[in-house]
LODRENDO-173730 format. One record per atom (N, C-alpha, C): x, y, z. Coordinates in steps of 0.1 Angstrom, whole numbers, padded with zeros to 4 digits, always signed. Each point is the difference from the previous one (the first is absolute). Last residue first. Example, Ala and Ser with C-alpha at 12.3 -4.5 7.8 and 13.67 -1.06 7.14 Angstrom:
LODRENDO-173730
+0128-0022+0071+0009+0011+0000-0008+0011+0008+0003-0057-0001-0009+0012+0000+0009+0012+0000
END
This chain:
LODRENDO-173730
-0153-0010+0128-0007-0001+0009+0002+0003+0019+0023-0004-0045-0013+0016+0001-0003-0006+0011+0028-0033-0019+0008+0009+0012-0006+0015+0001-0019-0052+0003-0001+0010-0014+0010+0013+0008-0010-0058+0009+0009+0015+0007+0001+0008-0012-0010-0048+0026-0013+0006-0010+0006+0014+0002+0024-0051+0019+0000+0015-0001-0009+0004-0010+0023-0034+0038-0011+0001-0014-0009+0013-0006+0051-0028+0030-0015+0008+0002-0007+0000-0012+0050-0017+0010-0013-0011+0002-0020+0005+0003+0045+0031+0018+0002-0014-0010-0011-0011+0002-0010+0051+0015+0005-0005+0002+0001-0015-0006-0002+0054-0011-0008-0007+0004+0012-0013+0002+0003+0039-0019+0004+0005+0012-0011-0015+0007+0016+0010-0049-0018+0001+0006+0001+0002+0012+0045-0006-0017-0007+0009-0011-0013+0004+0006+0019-0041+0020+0010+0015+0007-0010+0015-0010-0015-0047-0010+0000+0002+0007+0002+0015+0007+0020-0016-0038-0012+0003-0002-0009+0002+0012+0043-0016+0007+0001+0014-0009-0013+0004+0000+0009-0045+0018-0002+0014+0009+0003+0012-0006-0035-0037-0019+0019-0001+0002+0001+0016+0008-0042-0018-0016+0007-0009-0001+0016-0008+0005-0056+0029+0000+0014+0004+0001+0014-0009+0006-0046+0001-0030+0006-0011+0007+0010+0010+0008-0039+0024-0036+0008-0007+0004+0006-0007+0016-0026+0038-0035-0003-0012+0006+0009-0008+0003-0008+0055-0019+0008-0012+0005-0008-0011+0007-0018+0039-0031-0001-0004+0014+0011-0013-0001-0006+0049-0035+0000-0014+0007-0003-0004+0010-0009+0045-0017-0006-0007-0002+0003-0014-0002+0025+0039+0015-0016-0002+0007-0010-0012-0006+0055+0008-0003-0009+0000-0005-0016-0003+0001+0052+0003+0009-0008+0007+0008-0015+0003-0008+0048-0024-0011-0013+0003-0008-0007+0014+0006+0030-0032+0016+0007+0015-0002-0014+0005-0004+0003-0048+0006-0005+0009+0011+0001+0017-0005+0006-0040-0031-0014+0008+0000+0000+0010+0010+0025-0041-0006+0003+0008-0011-0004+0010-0001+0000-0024+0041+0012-0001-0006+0002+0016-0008-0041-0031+0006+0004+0013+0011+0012+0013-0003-0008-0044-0027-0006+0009-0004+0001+0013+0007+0016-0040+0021+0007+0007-0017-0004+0011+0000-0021-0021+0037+0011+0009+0000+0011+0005-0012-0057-0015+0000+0014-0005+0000+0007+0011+0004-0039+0011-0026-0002-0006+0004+0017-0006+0002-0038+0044-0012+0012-0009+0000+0001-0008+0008-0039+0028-0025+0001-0010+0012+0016-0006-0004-0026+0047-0016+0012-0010-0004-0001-0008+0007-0038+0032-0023+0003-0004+0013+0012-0010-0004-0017+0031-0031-0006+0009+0011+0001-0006+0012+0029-0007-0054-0011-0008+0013-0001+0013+0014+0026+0008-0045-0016-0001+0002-0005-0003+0009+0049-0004-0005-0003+0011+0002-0014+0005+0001+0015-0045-0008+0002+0002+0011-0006+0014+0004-0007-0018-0040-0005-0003+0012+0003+0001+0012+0032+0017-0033-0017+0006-0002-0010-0009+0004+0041-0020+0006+0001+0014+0007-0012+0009-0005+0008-0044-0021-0001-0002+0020-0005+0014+0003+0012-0001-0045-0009-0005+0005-0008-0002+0013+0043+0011-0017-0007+0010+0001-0014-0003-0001+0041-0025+0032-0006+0004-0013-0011+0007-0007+0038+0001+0044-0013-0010-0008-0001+0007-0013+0032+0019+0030+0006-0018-0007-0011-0003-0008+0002+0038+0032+0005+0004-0007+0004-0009-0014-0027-0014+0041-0009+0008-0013+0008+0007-0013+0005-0042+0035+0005+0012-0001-0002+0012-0011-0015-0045+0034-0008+0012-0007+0007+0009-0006+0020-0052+0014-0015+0015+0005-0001+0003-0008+0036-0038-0001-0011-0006+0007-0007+0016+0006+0019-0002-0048+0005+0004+0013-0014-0008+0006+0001+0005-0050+0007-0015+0009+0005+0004+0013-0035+0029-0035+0015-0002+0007-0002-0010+0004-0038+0011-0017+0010+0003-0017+0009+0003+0010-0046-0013+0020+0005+0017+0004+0017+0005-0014-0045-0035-0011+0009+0003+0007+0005+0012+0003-0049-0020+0002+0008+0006-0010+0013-0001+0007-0057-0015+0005+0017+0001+0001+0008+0002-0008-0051+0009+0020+0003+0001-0013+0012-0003+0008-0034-0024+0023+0006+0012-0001+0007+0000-0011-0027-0037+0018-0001+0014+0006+0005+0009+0003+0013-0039-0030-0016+0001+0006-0004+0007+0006+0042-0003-0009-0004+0008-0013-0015-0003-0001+0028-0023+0032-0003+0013+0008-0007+0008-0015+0016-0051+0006-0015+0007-0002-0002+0013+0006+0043-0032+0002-0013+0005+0011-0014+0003-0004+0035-0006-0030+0003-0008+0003-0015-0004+0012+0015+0037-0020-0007-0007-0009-0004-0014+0005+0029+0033+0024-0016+0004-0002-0008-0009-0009+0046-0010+0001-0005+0001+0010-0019+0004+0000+0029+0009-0038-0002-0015+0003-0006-0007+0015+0014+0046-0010-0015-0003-0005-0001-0011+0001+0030+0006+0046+0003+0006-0023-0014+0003-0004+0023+0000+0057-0010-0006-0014+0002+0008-0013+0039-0015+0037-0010+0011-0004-0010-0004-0005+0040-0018+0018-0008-0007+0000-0015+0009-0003+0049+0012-0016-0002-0003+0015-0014-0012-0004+0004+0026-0038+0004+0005+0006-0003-0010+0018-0016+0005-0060+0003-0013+0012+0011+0011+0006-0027+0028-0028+0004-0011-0004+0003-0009+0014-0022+0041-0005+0002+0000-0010+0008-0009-0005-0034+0002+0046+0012+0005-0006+0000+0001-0016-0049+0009+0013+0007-0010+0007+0020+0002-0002-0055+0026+0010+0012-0005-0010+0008-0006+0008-0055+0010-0004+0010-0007+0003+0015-0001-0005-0051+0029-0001+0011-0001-0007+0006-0009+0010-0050+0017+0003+0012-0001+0002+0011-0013-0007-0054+0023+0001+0010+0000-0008+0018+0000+0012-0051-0012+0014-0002+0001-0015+0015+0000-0006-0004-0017+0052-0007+0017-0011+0007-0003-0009-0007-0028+0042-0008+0002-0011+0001+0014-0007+0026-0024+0038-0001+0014-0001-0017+0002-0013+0017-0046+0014-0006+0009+0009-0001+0013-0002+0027-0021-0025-0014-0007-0003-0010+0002+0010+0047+0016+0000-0005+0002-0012-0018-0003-0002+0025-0019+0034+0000+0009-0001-0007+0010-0010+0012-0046-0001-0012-0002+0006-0001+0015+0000+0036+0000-0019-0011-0005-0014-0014+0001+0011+0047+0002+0019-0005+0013-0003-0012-0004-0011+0017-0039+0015-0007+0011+0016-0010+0018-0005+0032-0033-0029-0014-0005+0001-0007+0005+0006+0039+0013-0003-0005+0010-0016-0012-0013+0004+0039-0011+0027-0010+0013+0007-0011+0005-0010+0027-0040-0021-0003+0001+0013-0012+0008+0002+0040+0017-0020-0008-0010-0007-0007-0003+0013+0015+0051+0007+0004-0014-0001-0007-0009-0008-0012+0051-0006+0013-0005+0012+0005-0016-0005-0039+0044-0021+0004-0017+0001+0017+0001+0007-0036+0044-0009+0012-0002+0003+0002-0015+0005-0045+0029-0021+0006-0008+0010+0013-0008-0001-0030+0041-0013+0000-0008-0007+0009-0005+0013-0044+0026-0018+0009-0004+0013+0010-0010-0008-0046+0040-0010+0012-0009-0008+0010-0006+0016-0034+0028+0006-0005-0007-0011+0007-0008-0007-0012+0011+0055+0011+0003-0009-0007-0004-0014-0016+0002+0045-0003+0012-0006+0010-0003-0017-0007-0035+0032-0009+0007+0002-0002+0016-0012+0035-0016+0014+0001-0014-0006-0016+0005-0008+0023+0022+0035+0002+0004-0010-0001-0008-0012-0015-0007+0046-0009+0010-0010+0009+0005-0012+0020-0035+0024-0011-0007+0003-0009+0017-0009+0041+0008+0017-0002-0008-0013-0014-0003-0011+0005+0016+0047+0004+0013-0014+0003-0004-0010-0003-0028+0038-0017+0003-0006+0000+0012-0009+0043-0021+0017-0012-0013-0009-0015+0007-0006+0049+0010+0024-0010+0013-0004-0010-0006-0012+0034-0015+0041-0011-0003-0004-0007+0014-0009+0049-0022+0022-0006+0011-0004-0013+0000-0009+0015-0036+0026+0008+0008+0007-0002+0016-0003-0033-0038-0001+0004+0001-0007+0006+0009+0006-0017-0034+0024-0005+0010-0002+0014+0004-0014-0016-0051+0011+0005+0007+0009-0005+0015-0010-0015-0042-0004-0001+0001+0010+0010+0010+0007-0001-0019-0050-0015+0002+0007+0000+0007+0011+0043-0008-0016+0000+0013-0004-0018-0003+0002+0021-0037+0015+0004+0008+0008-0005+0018-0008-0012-0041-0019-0008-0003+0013+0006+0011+0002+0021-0005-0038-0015+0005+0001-0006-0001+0012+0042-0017-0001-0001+0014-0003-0013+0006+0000+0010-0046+0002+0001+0006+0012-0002+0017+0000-0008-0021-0038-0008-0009+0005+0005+0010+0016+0035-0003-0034-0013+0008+0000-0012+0003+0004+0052-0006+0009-0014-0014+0000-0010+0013-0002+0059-0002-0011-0011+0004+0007-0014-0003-0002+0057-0001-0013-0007-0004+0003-0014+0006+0010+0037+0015-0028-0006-0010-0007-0006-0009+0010+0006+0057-0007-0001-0013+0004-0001-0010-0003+0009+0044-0025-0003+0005+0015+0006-0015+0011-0008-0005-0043+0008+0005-0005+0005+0007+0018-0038-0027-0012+0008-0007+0003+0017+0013-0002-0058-0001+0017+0017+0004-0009+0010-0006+0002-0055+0004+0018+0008-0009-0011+0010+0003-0007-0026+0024+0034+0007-0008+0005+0010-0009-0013-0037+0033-0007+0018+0001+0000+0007-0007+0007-0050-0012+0005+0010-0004-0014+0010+0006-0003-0027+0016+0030+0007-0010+0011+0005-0007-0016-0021+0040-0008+0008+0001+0007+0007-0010-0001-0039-0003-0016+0011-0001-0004+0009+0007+0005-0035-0014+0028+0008-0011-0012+0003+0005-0008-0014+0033+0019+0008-0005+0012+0007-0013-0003-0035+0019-0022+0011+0009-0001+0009-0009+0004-0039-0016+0002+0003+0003-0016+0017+0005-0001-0032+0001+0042+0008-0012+0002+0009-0003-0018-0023+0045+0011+0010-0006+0007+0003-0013+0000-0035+0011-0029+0008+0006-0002+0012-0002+0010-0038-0018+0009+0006-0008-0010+0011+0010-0002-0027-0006+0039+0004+0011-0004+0011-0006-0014-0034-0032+0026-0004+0016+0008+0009+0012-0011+0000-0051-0023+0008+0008+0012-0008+0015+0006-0008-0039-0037-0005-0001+0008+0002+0010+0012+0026-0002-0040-0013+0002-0007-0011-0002+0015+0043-0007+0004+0000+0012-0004-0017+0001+0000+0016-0039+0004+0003+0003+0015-0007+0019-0005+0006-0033-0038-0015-0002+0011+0002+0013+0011+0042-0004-0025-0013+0011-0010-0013+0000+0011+0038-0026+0014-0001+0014+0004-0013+0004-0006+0006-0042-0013-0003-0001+0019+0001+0015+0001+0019-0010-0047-0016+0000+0003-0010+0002+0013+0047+0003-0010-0009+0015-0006-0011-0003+0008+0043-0029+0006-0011+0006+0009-0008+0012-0003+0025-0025-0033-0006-0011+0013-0010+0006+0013+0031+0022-0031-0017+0000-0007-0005-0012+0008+0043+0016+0013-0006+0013+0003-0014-0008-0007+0032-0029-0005-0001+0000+0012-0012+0011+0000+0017-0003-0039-0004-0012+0003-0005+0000+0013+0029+0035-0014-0017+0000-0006-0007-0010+0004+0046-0004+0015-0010+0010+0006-0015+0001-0006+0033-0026-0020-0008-0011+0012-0005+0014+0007+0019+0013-0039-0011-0009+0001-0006-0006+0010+0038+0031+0003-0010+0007-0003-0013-0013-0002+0040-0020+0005-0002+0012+0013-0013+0002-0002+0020-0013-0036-0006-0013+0005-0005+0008+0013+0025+0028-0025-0013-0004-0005-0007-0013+0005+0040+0029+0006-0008-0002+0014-0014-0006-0007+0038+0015-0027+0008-0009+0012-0013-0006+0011+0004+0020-0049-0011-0003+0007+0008-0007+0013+0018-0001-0042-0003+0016-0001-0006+0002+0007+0045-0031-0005-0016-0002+0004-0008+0013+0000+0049-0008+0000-0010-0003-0015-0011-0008+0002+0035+0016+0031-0006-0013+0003-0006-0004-0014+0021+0043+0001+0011-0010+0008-0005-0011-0005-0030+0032-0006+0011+0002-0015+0013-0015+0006-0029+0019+0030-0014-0007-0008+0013-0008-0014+0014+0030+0039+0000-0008+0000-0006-0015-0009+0005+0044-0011+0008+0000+0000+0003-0018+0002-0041+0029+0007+0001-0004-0016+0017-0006+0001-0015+0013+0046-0005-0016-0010+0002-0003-0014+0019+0040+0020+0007-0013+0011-0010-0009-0005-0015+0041-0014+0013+0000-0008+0007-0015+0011-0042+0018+0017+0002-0007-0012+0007-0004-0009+0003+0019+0046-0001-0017-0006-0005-0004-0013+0009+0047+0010+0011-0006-0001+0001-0016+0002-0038+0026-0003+0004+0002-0008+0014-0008-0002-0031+0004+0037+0000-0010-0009+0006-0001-0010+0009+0027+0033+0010-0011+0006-0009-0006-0013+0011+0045-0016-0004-0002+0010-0001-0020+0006+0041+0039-0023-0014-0007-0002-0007-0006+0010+0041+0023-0002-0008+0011-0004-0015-0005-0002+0038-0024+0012-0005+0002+0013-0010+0015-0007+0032-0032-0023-0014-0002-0007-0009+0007+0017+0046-0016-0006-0002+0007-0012-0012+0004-0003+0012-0033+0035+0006+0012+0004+0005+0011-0011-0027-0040-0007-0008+0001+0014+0014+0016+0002+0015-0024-0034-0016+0003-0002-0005+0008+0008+0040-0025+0006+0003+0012-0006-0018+0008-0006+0002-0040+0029+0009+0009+0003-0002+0013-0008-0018-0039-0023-0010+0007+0011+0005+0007+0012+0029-0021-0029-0006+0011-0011-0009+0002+0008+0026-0031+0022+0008+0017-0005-0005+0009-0009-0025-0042+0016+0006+0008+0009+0004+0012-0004-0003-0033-0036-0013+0008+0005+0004+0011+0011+0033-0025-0012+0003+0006-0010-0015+0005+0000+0008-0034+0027+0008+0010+0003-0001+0014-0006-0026-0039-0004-0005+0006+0010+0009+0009+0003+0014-0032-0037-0013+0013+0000-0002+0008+0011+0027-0031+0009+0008+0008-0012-0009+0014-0006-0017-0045+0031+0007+0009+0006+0011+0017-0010-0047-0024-0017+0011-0004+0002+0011+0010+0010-0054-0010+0000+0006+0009-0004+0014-0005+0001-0044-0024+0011+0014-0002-0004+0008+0008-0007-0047+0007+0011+0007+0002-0015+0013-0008+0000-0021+0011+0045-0007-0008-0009+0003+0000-0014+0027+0025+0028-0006-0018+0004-0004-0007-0008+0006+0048-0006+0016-0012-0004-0005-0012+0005-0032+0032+0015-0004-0005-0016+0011-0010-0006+0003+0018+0044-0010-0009+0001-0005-0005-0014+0028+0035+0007+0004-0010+0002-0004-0013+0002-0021+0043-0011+0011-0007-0013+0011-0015+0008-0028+0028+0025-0010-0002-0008+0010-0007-0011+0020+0021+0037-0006-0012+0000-0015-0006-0012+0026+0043-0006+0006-0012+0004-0003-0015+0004-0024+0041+0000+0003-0007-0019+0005-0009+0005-0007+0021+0038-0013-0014-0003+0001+0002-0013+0037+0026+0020-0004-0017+0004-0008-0002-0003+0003+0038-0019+0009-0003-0004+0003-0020+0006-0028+0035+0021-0009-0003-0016+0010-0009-0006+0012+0021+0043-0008-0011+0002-0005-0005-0012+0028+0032-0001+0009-0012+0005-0009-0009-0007-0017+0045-0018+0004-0003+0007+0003-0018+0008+0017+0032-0043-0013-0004+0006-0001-0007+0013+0026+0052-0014+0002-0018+0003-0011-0005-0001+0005+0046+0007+0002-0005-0013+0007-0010+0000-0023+0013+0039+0016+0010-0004+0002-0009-0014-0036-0027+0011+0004+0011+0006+0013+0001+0002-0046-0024-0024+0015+0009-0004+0004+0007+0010-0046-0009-0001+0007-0020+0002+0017+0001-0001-0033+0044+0020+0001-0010-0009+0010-0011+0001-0041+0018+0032+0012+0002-0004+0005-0006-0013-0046+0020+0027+0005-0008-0014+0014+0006+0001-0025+0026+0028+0006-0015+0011+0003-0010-0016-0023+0046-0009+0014-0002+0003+0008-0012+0014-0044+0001-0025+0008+0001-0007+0014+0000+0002-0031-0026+0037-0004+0017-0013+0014-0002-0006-0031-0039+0028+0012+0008-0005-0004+0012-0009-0020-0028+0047+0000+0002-0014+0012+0009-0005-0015-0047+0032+0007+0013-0001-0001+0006-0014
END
């Protein structure tokens, strides 16, 4: 199904965020008191600040306001990285299977679609969204099915035409998928950014560094700790590459998030549609895979 501009709803409605954003913080921090042995005393005295947060903060958008719920939480546990072991066994996992894709790529009738489509099936890797899910099954299912909104081959020439690109990083993990990517597109100049600090299970530079993505591609950070894109946040570095590039590949529902207003002919969303907001927004249905420029 395809979408146009006016089927994008937003994540705020009647100046509220909405419920459903509000239960997967929730559960995202509950599942963190687990593991941290969060003390019953603390977990109280979080609640009431991610209460009063979550109903002080509906001017903001849903990554924005998790970011102010981890630096808070990070300060609780005095840990600055809640998901860093997270994020390693993803890298760990995702470079296990570079090499069996890279062949599969390099031998494929259409490298560019199967390029894509693995990274796509790497938004699977969130933990902020989910903590549990198989990567391995994901990729068999985004091979074999159709993309809900496909605008792959208006990518596919703007990639083609473009001189500068720069490319929008999502998850630890997925930043291996998006590297085979990268490495199929073959063009000379694109940029990789990444967050501007530890956020959810996001990728950093330590991340990219970690992968070897500064092997085919310039990285840089975007200078915020939100799990997107919020241009009003980054840094002035980020943003005169941002503002130069002649092609944006975004990547993830963060990023979606940060960027939809935009209306900007020259991104393309890639992503998982993960949850039924994001879903509802694309008019598409939970669990689809999406290539969606909103010119198109």
């Amino acid at each position: 199904m395809r979408a146009t501009n006016m089927e994008v709803a937003d994540i705020n409605t009647n100046g509220r965020t909405d419920e459903r954003c509000i239960d997967c913080f929730h559960k995202t921090y509950q599942r963190l008191f687990k593991k941290f042995n969060v003390s019953q005393r603390e977990q109280k005295s979080f609640v009431l600040f991610f209460q009063a947060t979550v109903n002080a903060n509906n001017h903001l958008s849903s990554p924005e306001i998790q970011r102010i719920l981890n630096n808070a939480f990070c300060q609780i546990i005095k840990v600055p990285d809640p998901f860093a072991e997270e994020k390693k066994t993803c890298n760990k996992q995702a470079a296990e299977l570079y090499g069996k894709w890279r062949a599969q790529i390099i031998l494929a009738v259409n490298p560019f679609d199967l390029a894509i489509r693995l990274s796509i099936a790497g938004n699977i890797m969130d933990y902020g969204a989910n903590n549990n899910f198989d990567i391995n099954k994901t990729i068999g299912a985004v091979i074999n099915a159709p993309f809900a909104i496909d605008h792959s081959i208006a990518l596919q020439n703007a990639i083609r035409q473009a001189k500068k690109i720069l490319y929008l990083g999502d998850n630890a993990g997925e930043i291996v998928f998006d590297k085979l990517f990268i490495e199929t597109m073959m063009h000379p100049e694109i940029t990789y950014a990444v967050r501007g600090a530890s956020v959810l299970n996001d990728a950093t530079m330590e991340d990219a560094a970690e992968v070897g993505m500064d092997l085919v591609a310039d990285v840089i950070s975007n200078g915020f700790d939100a799990p997107s894109t919020v241009l009003s946040k980054c840094s002035d570095e980020f943003l005169d590459v941002y503002n130069s590039a002649d092609l944006i590949i975004s990547k993830g529902q963060g990023n979606y998030e940060g960027l939809m207003r935009q209306k900007d002919k020259r991104i393309f969303f890639l992503l998982m549609a993960k949850c039924d907001i994001i879903s509802e927004m694309l008019s598409v249905e939970k669990g689809s895979f999406v290539v969606y420029n909103q010119t198109e």
